[in-house]
N, C-alpha and C positions, 0 to 999 in steps of 0.2 A: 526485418525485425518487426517491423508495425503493419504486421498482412488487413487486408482488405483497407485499410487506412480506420483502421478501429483504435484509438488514444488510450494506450494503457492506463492512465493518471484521467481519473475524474474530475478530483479538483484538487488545490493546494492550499491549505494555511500556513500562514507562519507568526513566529511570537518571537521577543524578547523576555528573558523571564525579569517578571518586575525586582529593583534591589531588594524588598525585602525577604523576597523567595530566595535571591541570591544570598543575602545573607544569614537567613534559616538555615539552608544548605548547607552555605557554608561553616557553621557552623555543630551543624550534625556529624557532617562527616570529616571537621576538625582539617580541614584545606583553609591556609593561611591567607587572609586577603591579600598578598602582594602573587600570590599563587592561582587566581582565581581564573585567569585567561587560562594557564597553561594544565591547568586540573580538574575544572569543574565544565562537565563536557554537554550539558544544555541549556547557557545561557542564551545559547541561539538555538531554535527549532525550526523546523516545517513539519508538516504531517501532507502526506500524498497517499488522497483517498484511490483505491480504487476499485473495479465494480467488481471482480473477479480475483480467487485465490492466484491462479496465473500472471493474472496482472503484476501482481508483484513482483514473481520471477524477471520478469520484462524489465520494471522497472530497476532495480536493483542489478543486474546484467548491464542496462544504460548506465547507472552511476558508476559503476567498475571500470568503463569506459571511457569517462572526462578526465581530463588531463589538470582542468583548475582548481581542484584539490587533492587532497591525500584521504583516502579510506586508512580510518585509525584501527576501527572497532567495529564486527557486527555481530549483533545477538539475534538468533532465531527464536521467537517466542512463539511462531507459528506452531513448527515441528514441535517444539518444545514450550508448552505455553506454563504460564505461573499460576504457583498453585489456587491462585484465584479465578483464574477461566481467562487470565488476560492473552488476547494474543494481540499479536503487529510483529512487524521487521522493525528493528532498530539499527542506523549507519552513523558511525560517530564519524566525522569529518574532521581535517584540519585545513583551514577557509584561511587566505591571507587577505587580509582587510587595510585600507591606507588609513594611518593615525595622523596625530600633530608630529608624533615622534617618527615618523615613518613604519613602512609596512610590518604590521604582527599579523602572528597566525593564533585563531582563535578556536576555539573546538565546536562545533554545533551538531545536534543530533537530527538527523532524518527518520520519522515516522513513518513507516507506508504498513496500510492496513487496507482492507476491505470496507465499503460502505455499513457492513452488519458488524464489522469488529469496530467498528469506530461508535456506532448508535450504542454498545454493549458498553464500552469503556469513555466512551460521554457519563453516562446514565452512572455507571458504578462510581467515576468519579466525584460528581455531583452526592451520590447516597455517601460516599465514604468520606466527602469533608463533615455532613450532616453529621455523621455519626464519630469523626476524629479520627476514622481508622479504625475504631471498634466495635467490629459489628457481631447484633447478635449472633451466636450459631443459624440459625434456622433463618436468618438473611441471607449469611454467609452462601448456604446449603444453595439457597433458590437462587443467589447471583451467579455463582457455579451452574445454576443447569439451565440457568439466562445465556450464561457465555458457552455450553457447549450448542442449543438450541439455535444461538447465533451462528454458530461453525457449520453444523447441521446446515443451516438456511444456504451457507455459501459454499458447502459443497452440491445440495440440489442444483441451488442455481448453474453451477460451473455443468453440471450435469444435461441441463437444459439447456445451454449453451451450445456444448458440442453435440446433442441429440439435433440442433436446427442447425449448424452448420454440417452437419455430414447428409441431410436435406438437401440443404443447398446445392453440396457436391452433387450427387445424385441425382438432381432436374439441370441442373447444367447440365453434366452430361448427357441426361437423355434428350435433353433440350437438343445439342449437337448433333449426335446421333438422327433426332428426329429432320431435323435440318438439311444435314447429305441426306438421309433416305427423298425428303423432296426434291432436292437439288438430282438426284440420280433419276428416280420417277420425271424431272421434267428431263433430263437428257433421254431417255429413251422414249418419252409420250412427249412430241415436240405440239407446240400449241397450235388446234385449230384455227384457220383466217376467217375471221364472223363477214 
């Protein structure tokens, strides 16, 4: 799964969302605080940057695989991104955690996006508390084509990627090749004694 030992995951955060975000939330979307483990699904987060759109396939394929939680929920906002330019993977989990009361399960969501989806939806975030959420049109328009320029950027890259790895292939081989050809040249031309 992990060829040439290249770390699909560049780096990880993680957060607890502060109570008063928890109880904004919850409040919005009307989930009763005695309900808040069992419904409101990122009070706990990580985001798993990584440097490539594949990368995430990798990643995501890994987490299908762990047995120490439950996959609840996954949104592809990649394929399908929002109609703000956002993209990521979203993995809602359900995480058993030890309490005073003994073991709950809590829900926490996993982020995995690319290093240029993350710099895009850092940056929009930050504009969109500035502005509460509403933004002018002609912000709107340019943060849209912030975020496909950003996808742009990381499908070149992935681009340039396999354009240097199928290289690679390529002088390996004829690296090889060139290799037996001297290995054969010295079996037939055996070395002069100086």
């Amino acid at each position: 799964e992990l060829e040439n030992n290249h770390s699909p995951i560049e780096f990880v955060t993680g957060r607890v969302k502060p109570v008063a975000s928890i109880l904004d939330k919850a409040n919005q979307k009307n989930i009763a605080l005695d309900h808040l483990v069992e419904e409101m699904q990122d009070i706990a987060g990580l985001r798993m940057m990584c440097q490539f759109v594949d990368d995430i396939e990798v990643v995501v394929r890994l987490l299908r695989q762990r047995n120490d939680f439950r996959i609840v929920e996954e949104r592809d906002y990649i394929t399908n991104k929002k109609p703000s330019g956002y993209r990521s993977y979203h993995v809602v989990i359900e995480y058993p955690v030890e309490t005073i009361q003994g073991e709950k399960k809590i829900l926490a969501e996993i982020q995995i996006r690319t290093l240029a989806m993350n710099f895009w939806a850092t940056i929009e975030h930050s504009v969109n508390y500035k502005y509460q959420g509403e933004f002018p049109e002609a912000i709107n328009t340019r943060l849209k084509r912030a975020a496909e320029a950003a996808f742009q950027l990381d499908e070149e890259m992935s681009q340039i990627r396999e354009e240097v790895q199928e290289a690679q292939v390529y002088f390996s081989q004829n690296k090889d090749v060139a290799k037996d050809k001297k290995a054969a040249h010295q079996q037939v031309m055996p070395k002069e004694n100086k």
